[in-house]
N, C-alpha and C positions, 0 to 999 in steps of 0.2 A: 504494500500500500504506500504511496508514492507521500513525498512531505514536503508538505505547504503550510503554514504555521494557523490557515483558519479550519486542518481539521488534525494535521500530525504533526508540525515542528516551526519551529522561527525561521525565516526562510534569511540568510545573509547579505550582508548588501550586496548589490551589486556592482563588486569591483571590476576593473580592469582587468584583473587578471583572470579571474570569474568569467566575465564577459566572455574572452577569449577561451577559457577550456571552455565553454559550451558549445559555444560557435564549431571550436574543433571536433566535439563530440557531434554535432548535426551532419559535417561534412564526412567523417568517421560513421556514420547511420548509412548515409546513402551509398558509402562506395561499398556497403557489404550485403545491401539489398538485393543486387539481381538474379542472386540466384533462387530466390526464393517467389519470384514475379514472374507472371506469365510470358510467353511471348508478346500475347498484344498490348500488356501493358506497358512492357519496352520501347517497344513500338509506339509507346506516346497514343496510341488508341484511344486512351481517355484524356489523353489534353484537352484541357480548358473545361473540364469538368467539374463540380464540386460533391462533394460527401460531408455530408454534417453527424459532427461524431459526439453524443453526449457522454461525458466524462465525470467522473467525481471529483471535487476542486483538487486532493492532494496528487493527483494524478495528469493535473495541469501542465507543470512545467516537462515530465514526460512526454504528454501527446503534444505537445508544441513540436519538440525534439522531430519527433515520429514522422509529422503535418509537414514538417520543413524537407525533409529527410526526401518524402515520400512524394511530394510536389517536383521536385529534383530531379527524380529517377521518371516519373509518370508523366509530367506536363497537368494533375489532376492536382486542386485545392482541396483540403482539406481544414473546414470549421471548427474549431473545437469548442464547445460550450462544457461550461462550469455547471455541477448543480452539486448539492451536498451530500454527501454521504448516503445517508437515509432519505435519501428522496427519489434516488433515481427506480426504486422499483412502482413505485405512485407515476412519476412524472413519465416513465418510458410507458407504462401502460392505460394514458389518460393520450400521449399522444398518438398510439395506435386507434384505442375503440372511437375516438374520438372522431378519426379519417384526418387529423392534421397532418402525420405523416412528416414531419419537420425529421428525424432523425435516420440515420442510416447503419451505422453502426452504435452501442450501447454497449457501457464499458456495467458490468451488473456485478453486484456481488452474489456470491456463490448461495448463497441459502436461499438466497429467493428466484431460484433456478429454477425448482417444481414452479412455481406460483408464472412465473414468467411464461415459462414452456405451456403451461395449462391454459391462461389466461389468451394464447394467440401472439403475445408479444418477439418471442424468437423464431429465425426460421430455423428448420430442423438442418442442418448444416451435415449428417454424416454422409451421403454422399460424396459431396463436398470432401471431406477429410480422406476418406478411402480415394478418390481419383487422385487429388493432389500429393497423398500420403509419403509418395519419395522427396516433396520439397520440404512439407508440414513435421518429418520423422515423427508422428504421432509420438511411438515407444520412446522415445526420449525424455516425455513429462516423466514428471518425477510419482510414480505410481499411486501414490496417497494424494496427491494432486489433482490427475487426470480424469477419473471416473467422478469423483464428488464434487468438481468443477464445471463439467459440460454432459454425463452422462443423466438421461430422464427417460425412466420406461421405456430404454433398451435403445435410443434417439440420442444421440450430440447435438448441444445447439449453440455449442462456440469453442474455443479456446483457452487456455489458460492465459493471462496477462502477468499476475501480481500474485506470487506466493506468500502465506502468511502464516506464520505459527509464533507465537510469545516464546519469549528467553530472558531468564533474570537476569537482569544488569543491574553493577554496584560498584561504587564509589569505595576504590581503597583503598585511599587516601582517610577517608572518613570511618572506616576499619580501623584502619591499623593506629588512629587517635584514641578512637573509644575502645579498643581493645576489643574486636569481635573476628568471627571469622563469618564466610557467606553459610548460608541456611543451605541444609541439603534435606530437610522435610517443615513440612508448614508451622510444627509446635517451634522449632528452629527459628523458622522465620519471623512470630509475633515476636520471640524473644529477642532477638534484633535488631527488629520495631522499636521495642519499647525500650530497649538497654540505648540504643541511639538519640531517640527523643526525649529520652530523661538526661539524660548529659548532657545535652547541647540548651535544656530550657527552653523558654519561650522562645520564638522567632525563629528557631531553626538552626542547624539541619536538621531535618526530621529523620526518621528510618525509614520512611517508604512513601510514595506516591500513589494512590489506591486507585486507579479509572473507576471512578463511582457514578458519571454522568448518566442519566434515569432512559439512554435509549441502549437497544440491545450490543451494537457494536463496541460500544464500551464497560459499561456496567454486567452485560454479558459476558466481555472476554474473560474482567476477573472471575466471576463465578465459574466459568466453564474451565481456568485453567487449574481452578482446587478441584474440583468435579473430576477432573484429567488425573487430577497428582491422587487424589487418593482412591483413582480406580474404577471411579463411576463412569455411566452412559446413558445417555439421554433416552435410551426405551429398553425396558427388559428384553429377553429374548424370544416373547411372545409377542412381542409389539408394542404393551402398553407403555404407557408414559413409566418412567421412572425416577421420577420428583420425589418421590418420599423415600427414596431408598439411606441407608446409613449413610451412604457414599455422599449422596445429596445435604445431607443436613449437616454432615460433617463440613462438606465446601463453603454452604451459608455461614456455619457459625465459622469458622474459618475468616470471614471477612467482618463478621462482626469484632471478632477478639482483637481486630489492629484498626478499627475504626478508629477509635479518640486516640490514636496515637499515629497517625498518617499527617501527609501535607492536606490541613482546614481547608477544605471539609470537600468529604471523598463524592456527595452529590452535587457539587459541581467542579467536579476535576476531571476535564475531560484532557485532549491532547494538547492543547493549547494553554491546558495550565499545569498539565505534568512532564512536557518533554523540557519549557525552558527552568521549570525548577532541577531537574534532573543535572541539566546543562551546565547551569551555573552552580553545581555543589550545593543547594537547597535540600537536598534529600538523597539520603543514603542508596537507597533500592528501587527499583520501577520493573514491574512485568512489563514487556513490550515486544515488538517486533525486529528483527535482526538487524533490521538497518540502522537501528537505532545506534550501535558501533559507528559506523562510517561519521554521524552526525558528529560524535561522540571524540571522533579525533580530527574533527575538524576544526582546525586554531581559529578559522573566521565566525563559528558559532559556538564554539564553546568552551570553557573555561577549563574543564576536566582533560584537557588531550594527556595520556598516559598515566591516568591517575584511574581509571576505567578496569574495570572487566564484566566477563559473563560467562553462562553456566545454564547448564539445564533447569529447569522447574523444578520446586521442590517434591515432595513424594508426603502421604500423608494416610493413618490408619493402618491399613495391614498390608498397601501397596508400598514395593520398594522398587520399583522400576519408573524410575522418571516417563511419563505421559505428556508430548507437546501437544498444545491444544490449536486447531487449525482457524484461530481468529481471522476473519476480515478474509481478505480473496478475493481476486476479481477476476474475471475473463472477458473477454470482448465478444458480442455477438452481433448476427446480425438482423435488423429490425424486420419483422412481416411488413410492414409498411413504406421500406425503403423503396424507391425508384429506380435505384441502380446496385441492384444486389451483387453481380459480379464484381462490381468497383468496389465496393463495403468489405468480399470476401479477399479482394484484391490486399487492402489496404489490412485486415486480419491477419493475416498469413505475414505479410512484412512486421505487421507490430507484435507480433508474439515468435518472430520464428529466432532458432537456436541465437545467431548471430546477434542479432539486436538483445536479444535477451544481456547476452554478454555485456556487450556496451554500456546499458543501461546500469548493471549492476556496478560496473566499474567507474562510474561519472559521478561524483558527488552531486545531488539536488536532487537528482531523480527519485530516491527511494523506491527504487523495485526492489523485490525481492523475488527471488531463482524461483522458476516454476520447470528446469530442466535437468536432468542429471548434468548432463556434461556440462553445465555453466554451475551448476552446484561445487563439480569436483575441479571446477577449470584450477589453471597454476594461475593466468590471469588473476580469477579473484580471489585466491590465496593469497596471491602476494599485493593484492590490493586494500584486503580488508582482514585479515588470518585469524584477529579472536571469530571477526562475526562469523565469516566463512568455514572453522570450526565447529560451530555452537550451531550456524542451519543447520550442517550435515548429521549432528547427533540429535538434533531438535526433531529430523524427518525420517528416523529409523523407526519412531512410530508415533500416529496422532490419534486423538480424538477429533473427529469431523463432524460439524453441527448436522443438522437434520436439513434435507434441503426438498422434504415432500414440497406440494401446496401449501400447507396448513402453517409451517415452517414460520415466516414471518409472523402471523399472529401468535403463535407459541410461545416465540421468541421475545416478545411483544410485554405478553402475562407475565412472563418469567422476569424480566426488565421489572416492570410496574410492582411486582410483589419486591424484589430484592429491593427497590427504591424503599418502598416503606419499611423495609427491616433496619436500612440505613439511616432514615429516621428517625428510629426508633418507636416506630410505632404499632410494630409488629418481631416478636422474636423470631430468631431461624427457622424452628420447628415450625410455629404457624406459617412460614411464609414459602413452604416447601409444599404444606400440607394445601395452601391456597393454589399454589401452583400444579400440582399436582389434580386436585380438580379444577381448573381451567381446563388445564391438558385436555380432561377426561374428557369435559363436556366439546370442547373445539373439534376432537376426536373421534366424538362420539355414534 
């Protein structure tokens, strides 16, 4: 998930020097594109075309990149529009049934893949993949990736773009003052919490940064990545919901027990007020996404360069195999309502394909993250990025993957809304496992 400071990070000024790496990065895009592009697109066949690409804002300054890249190589413009996070599965599916038809390609995140595919709004693309399959190498996505990202009742209806899984990152610098070492299970971890924020007093640093903001991509991740650590799964092995399970209530109280002692106050700390506390040594620990390294040693945003590391999730209850949890994700698809669908799939295939993946993961600002083996194991981003690039590769030897029926986003939704009011306090763990749990049922039902 790409970082723009209004939904994943402070974005740096833009200096000269800046300037110029990215420019080189765009020109660096285009000259590794053709093999991944058809004949007639080469062929300039679409010059002087356009495709309107809706995007999620942190994934901005990427499809810029992509738009420029891709204009270059095609003679075809490429729009890119901004919407938020949590909007684009509303907003891509209000412009189909609608007949407005404004977009072409839709950058969607993964759980609302059932809901999308059902609703009309993606086209079923596997064809598509199976013809083009020697440029696309399908088998390349990183296997935990590929089927929970574009696969619906046995139908593909896009590509991976943005891979995402949390990885504890900490400050240790701020260790090795307070005398602690990193958590390797979640009782570890409040203790850490609290041994941190009690020595440092009021104002900070804190021990941790909690994403507590009351919609699912965030308030959700924390939940789903103690859910992960200590072994749980979103539906028994019969199907039903499994909201109430030990695993479940252990994850809730889990977030309850470092509430009052996190960066104030965890319902509204979302990215934009946890990554630059992170940044500037405000707080000790943050769950996050892997990119968050690269931000992490970047002298032009951040304060912490070398004073940094990270490590898997903690583990918690009678699980001891660390479980990464597959937050956030995005693929690119292409709309039922596009007008130029070939051009849409045109412009898919170059924004997701091996090559570009690479670049992207290697260019500070972009915040991608690998959605491909061989850009996962590249020497490139080892030697570009080596804690993160580590910490993906152990982070995706096995995930928890959200639920990505129909029903998925509303699920998701209840699950959000109940943990909000536990973090309130206006409801305890157990109660707000056992509310969710019957949402479940009834949405289910």
């Amino acid at each position: 998930m790409s970082k723009h400071f209004t939904a994943r990070s402070r974005p740096s000024p833009l200096t000269r020097r800046r300037f110029l790496r990215n420019s080189a990065a765009t020109g660096a895009l285009a000259a590794l594109g053709p093999s991944l592009l058809s004949e007639r697109a080469l062929a300039q066949d679409f010059a002087g075309q356009e495709l309107n690409l809706m995007i999620i804002q942190p994934h901005v300054a990427a499809g810029e990149r992509m738009a420029a890249a891709f204009n270059e190589l095609t003679g075809a413009t490429v729009n890119v529009t901004s919407v938020p996070y949590d909007a684009v599965q509303a907003q891509a599916t209000l412009d189909v049934q609608s007949g407005a038809n404004q977009y072409d390609v839709i950058d969607y995140w993964y759980p609302t893949l059932g809901a999308l595919a059902e609703d009309g709004v993606l086209t079923d693309v596997s064809e598509w993949i199976e013809r083009d399959a020697g440029d696309i190498m399908p088998d390349d996505f990183i296997p935990s990736i590929y089927d929970v990202y574009t696969l619906h009742n046995g139908s593909r209806y896009g590509l991976p773009y943005d891979g995402d899984t949390h990885v504890l990152f900490w400050n240790q610098a701020i260790f090795d003052e307070v005398g602690v070492s990193a958590p390797t299970t979640w009782t570890e971890y409040a203790e850490v919490v609290r041994a941190v924020t009690e020595a440092r007093g009021d104002g900070g640093p804190y021990g941790a940064a909690m994403l507590g903001f009351p919609v699912p991509i965030i308030i959700g991740s924390s939940f789903v990545n103690r859910l992960a650590g200590h072994g749980g799964a979103f539906f028994n092995q019969d199907g039903s919901p499994a909201m109430d399970s030990q695993a479940a209530m252990m994850a809730a109280q889990a977030m309850v027990d470092v509430a009052p002692h996190v960066l104030p106050t965890p319902l509204e700390t979302a990215f934009d007020q946890a990554l630059p506390a992170f940044l500037s040594g405000q707080v000790a620990m943050m769950e996050f996404w892997t990119d968050l390294g690269v931000y992490a040693q970047d002298p032009e945003g951040s304060q912490i360069v070398d004073q940094w590391d990270v490590g898997p999730m903690p583990t918690g209850g009678d699980a001891t195999n660390p479980l990464a949890a597959l937050n956030a994700g995005f693929g690119f698809g292409v709309s039922t309502g596009s007008q130029k669908p070939e051009l849409a799939w045109e412009f898919i295939k170059f924004a997701t394909g091996q090559k570009h993946g690479l670049e992207l993961l290697t260019t500070t600002g972009t915040g991608i993250d690998p959605t491909r083996v061989s850009n996962l194991e590249s020497e490139e981003y080892a030697s570009f990025a080596p804690k993160v690039q580590e910490a993906a590769q152990a982070s995706m030897t096995g995930v928890l993957a959200w639920p990505t029926i129909p029903e998925s986003p509303r699920l998701m939704e209840r699950l959000s809304d109940e943990l909000a009011l536990m973090l309130s306090g206006d409801q305890d763990a157990e109660t707000a496992m056992r509310n969710t749990q019957a949402e479940w049922e009834r949405i289910l039902g």
